[in-house]
N, C-alpha and C positions, 0 to 999 in steps of 0.2 A: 131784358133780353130781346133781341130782335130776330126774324127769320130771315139771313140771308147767311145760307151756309152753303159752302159747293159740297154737290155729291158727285161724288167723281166714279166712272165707270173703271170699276176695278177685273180684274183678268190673270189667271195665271194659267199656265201652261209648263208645266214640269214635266221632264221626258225620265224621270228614274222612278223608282219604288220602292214596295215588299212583297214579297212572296203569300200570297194569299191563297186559297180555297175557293171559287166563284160558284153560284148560280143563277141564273135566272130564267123568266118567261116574260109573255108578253100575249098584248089581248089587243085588239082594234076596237074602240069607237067612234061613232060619230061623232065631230068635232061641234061643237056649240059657241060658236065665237062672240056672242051679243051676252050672254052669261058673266055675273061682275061677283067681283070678291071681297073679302072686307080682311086686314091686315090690324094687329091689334099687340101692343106690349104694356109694358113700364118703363118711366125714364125717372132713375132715382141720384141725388147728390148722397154723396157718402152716407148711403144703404136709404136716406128718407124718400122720402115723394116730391117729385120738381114738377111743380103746378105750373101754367100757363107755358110752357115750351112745346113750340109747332113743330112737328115732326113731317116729314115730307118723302114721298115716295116719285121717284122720276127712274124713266126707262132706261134699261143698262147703254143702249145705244138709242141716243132720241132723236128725233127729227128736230128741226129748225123750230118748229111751233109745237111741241110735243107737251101735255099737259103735263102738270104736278099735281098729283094725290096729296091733300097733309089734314094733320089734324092738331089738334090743340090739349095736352093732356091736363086731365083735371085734379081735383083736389088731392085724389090718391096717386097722382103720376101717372095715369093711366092715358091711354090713347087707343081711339080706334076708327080707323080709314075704311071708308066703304065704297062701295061702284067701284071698284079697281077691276078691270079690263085685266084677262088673260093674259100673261107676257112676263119679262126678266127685270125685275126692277134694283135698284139701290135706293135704301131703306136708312135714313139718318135723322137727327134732330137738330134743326136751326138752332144755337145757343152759341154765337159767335165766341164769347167770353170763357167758354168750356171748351173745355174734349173729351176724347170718349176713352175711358179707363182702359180699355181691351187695347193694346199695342198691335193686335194682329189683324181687328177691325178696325184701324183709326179714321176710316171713312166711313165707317156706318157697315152693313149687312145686304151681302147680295140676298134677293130673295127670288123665286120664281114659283108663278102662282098658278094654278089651273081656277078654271071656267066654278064658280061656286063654292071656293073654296074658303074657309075660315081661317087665316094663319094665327095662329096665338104664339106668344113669348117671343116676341125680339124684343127683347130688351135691352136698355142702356143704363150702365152707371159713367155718369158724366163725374169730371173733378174739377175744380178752377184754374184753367190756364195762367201763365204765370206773365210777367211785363218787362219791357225792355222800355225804356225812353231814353231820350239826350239830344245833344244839338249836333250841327255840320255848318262846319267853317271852312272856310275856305283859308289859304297861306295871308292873307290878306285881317282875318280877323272877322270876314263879312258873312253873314249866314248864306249857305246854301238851300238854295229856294225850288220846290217842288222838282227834288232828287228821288229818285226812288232808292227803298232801304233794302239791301238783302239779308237773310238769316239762314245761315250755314250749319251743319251739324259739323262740331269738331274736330269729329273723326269721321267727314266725307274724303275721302281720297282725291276726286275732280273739285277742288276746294272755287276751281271758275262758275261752276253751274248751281244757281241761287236753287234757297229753299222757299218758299214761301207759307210760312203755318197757319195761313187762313186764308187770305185773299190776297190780293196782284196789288190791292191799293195803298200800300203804307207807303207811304214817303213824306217828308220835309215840308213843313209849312212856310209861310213867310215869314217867320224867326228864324228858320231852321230848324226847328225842333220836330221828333219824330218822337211818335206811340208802337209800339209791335205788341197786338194782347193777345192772348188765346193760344200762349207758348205752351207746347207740352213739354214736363221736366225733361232737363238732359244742360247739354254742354253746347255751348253754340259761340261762333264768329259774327262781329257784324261788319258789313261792309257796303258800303255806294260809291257808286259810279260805275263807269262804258266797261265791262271787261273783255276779254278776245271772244267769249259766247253769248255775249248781248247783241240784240241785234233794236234800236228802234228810233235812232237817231240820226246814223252814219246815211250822208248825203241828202238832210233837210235841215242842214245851218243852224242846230241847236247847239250847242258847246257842248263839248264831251270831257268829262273829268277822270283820269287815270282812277282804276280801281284799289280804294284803299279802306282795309280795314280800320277797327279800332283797337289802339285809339290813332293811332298815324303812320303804320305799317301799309307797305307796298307789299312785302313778301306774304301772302298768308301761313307762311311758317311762323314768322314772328307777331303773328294777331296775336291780342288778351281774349282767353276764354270766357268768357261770361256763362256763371252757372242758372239755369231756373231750375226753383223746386214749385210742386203743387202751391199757386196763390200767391207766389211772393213776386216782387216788383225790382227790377236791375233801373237804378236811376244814375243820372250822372255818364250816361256812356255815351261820351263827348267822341265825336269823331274832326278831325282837323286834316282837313284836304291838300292836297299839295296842287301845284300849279296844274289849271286845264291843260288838256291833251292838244298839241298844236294841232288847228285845223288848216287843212290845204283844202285846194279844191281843183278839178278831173273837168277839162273842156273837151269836146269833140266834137263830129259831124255822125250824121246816119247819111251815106248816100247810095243810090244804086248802082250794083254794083256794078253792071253792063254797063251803061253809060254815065253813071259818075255826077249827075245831079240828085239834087238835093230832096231828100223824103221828110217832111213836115207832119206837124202834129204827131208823133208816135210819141208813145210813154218809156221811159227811160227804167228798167228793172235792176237792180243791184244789189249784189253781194258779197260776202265778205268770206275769204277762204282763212279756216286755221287747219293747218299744218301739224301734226302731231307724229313726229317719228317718221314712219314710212305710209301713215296716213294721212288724210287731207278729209274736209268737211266743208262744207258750207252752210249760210244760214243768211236771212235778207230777205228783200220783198217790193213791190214799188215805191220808188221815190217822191212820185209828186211833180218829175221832170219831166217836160216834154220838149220834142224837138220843135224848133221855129220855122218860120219861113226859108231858112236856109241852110235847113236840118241839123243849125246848130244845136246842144246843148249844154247844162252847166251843171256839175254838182258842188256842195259846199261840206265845210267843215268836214271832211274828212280824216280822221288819225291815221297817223302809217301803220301801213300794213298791205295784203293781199286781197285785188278786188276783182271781180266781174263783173262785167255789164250786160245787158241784152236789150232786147228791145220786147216790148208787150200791145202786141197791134191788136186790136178790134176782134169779136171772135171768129168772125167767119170771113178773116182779108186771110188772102194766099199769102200777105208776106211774110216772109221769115230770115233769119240772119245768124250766125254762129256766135256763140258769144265771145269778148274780148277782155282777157285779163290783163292787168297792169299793176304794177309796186306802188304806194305811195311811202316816199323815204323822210325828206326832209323838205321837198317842196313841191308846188306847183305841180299837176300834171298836165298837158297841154298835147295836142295832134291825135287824142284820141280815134280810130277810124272804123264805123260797123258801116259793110256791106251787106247789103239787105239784095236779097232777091223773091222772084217768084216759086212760093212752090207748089207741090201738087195738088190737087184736094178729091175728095170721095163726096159725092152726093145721093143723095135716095132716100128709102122709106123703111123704115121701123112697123113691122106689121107685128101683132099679135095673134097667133096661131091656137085655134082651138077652142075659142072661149071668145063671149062676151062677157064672162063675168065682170060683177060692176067691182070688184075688188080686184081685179087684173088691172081695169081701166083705170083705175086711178092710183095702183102701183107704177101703172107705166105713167101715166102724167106725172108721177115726179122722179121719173130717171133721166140719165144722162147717156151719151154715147161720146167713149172713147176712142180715136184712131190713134197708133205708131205703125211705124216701118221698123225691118227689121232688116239692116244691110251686112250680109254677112251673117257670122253670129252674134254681133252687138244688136240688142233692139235698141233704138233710139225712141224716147216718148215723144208723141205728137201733142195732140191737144183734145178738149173735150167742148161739145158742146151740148145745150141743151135741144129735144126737140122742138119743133111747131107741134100746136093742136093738131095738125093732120099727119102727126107721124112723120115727116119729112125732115130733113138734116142734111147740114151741106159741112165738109169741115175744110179748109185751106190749113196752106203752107206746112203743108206733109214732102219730107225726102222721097226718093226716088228708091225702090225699093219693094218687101214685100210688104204691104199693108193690112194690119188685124186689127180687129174690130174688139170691144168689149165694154158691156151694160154696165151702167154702175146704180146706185140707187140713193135717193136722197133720205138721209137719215133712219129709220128702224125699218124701213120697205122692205121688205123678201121677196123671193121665191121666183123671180124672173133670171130669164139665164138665153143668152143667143142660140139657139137649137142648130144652125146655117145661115153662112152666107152665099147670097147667089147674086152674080153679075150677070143682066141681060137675060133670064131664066137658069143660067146655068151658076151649079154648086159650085164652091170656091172652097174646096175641104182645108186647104193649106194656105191661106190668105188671098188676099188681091193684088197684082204687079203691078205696080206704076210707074211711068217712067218721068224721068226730071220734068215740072212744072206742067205734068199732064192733070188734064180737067176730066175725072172719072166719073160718069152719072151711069143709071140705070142697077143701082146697088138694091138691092132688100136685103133687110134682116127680120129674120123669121125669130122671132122670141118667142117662148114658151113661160108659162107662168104655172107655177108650182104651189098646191096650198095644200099638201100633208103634213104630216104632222108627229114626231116619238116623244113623247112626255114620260117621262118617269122617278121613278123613286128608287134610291140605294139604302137598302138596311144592311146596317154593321153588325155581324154576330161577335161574342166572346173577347168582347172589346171597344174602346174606342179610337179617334183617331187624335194626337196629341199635339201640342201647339205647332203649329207649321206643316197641317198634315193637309194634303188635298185627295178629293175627287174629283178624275177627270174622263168627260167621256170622251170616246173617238169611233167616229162613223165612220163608215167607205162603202161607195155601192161595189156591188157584189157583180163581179168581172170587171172591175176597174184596175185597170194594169198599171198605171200615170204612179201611182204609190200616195195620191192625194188624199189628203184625210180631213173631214170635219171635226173639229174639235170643239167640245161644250162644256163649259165648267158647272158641278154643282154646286147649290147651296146648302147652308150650314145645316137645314134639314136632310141633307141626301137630295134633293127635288134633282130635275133639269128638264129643260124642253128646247127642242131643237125643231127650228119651224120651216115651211119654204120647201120643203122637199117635193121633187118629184116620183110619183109612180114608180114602186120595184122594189128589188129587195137591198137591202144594206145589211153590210157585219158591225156590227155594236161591240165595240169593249170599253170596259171600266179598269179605269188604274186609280190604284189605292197606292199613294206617293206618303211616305213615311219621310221626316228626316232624318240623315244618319244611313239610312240602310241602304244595302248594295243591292238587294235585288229587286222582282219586280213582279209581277204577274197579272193580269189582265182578266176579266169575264170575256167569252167571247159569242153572238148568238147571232144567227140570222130573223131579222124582223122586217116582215114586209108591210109598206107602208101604199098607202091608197089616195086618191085624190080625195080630198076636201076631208080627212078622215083621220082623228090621232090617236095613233096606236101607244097603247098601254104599257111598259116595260118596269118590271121591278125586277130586282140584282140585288143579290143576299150575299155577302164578301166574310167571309170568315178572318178575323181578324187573330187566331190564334197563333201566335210565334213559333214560326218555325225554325227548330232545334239545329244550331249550329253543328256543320260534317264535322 
């Protein structure tokens, strides 16, 4: 077995319930942030002990360079992870060629730890994944050579949008021949090639193959189901391609639009509209193309269908341009035409208010600032950039309009939030007006950084909660009229912790979400929360059924 398993950040958010009983309290301490915990189970194969499987703990929401916790369980299956840092993790074991017996955990277990804490019993019973192999031909007889393979559950309704049961990588070798392990039982489709919700080819001249299952089915109505059970192996599931997808290919200019010469070097963005009913979607990304000296550009192999184009200038150039949608039917697209103009931009300083704390400071060195305008009531999104070391930020080719500002954060960062903005000393409660291709300087934004803190535990009385059952918590500071709510999910222990808060009091409730049942009921407390400081909450939920009127 090898450790490269994805843990994926799992989330629900259920708005119904049961009718329950609540109480609870709440205590404040002082937060301990440097304080490390140690996470500890069993990883067993049918009921024995699975020695040498590394088991791995990574942040529910990680940054870009975010470590992984794991450990290696031993002779008795056992495992135990230590120095684990305060925070929300997902909790799985590397075992590529397995999956995880629990259908409702099949990515492993949220867990959320506090400052010192000993988690015992997450445990896993893995079973052995089952195998899918065979080849891909093409009408010709020729193997199809590094296609990627998808795997469908039978009975997926959107039978377009792949499954993937362990990683992104399976696909086709230079035989053709494809492996798919680590299936867990059930009923599945297989299928390769371009289909209307892929996107990773269209306009960089790779040949795109109509989507066809197996073993030679265009319809996914008429796919052959292919069954897995625990450990067994589907051989022979030959797929036989029918002819590539004809490519065209989409010529045009970028010029300006005032005077009608040619804007060079810009990057060429594209995507692909599918059309469903009275909805529309898109999906796509850069091409690879750029405009020439004479703002030509080209894209290749293209399949018909519905596209857009745009342009992706530099981050901080004023230009900008609407984008240009076009058919491609049965040939050639040719006189493509994007006018690019100047547009507005906001510049100024990102100040931090109140604090040199060295954990603000380098919360804010890895955020970002976003501008859009809002013309009328449609917002239009702008663009984002990062700042400089001195807090300083300049963004171009912003509409004319009202212009809002907002923070965002790189990867698990908290607890920053715009507090005001002010043009020229003066407050901008309502945003900043800009007008067409005006150059706006003299902006601050005054951020605040927030590090309290509500940790807590839900005990279930007179019962438990049964397969697909959740708790969910929901905050809202206390005189907030907006109807915005923070939502935190707990883990299988009851735990949660919801961090980043600023100073004051907030209403707390808990929803005990049953499946099946019609109603719903809430804990509800006011818990007031303190700078650098996390306050205590446990919530006792009375799980006895209430008697049908």
């Amino acid at each position: 077995m090898r450790p490269s398993a994805s843990l994926a950040i799992i989330s629900a958010l259920l708005l119904c319930g049961a009718g329950f009983c609540p109480r609870a309290n709440s205590q404040t301490n002082p937060a301990r942030k440097s304080t490390e915990a140690t996470v500890s189970g069993k990883v067993t194969i049918k009921g024995k002990p699975a020695p040498g499987v590394v088991v791995g703990l990574r942040s529910s929401q990680p940054a870009q360079f975010a470590p992984t916790f794991k450990a290696t369980t031993d002779e008795n299956g056992n495992y135990r992870v230590s120095e684990v840092p305060t925070g929300s993790y997902e909790v799985a074991p590397a075992a590529p060629a397995f999956v995880i017996s629990d259908v409702n955990n099949s990515r492993g277990h949220t867990v959320i730890i506090t400052e010192s804490e000993n988690v015992e019993g997450i445990d896993f019973e893995l079973l052995r994944g089952g195998v899918i192999t065979g080849k891909v031909t093409d009408a010709d007889g020729s193997p199809v050579v590094a296609e990627r393979v998808n795997l469908l559950p039978a009975d997926q309704r959107n039978q377009r949008g792949p499954v993937y049961p362990v990683s992104l990588s399976f696909q086709t070798d230079d035989r053709g021949i494809y492996r798919i392990f680590g299936i867990r039982p059930g009923h599945y489709k297989v299928s390769i090639g371009q289909g209307d919700n892929s996107y990773g080819s269209i306009g960089r001249g790779r040949p795109a193959y109509r989507t066809t299952f197996y073993p030679d089915a265009i319809d996914p109505a008429k796919a052959t189901v292919v069954e897995i059970e625990e450990g067994t192996e589907a051989t022979r599931i030959d797929i036989t391609m029918g002819q590539t997808e004809p490519g065209f290919s989409a010529n045009g200019r970028i010029v300006d639009g005032e005077s009608g010469k040619p804007v060079a070097n810009v990057s060429i963005g594209l995507s692909r509209i599918v059309i469903d009913g009275n909805s529309s979607s898109s999906y796509g990304g850069g091409t690879g193309a750029r405009s020439d000296s004479q703002g030509e550009f080209r894209l290749e192999k293209l399949t018909p269908g519905k596209y857009s184009i745009s342009i992706e200038p530099p981050e901080e150039s004023d230009l900008r341009a609407e984008p240009v949608t076009f058919d491609v039917l049965d040939q050639d697209v040719t006189g493509l035409l994007i006018k690019s103009s100047m547009g507005a931009s906001l510049s100024g300083v990102v100040v931090l208010e109140g604090t040199r704390d060295n954990s603000a400071v380098a919360a804010l060195a890895q955020a970002y600032i976003s501008a859009y305008t809002k013309v009328g009531l449609q917002p239009t999104w702008g663009r984002s950039v990062r700042m400089k070391p001195d807090g300083s930020f300049r963004i171009g080719g912003l509409l004319a309009g009202t212009a809002n500002l907002s923070l965002g954060t790189m990867g698990n960062v908290k607890g920053l939030a715009i507090s005001r903005l002010e043009r020229d000393g003066v407050v901008q409660p309502s945003g900043i007006q800009i007008q067409n291709a005006e150059q706006v300087s003299g902006i601050r934004v005054i951020v605040a950084y927030s590090n309290g803190s509500i940790r807590g535990v839900i005990k279930l009385e007179s019962g438990t909660l049964p397969a697909g059952g959740h708790l969910i918590i929901q905050l809202r500071k206390s005189g907030d009229t907006s109807g915005n709510t923070r939502p935190a999910d707990a883990d299988s222990r009851g735990h949660f912790l919801i961090e980043g808060l600023a100073a004051g009091n907030y209403e707390l409730g808990v929803i005990a979400y049953v499946p099946g049942s019609r109603t719903r009921e809430s804990a509800k407390q006011i818990v007031t929360v303190t700078d650098g400081a996390a306050t205590d909450v446990t919530v006792t939920i009375d799980l006895t059924p209430t008697p049908n009127p």
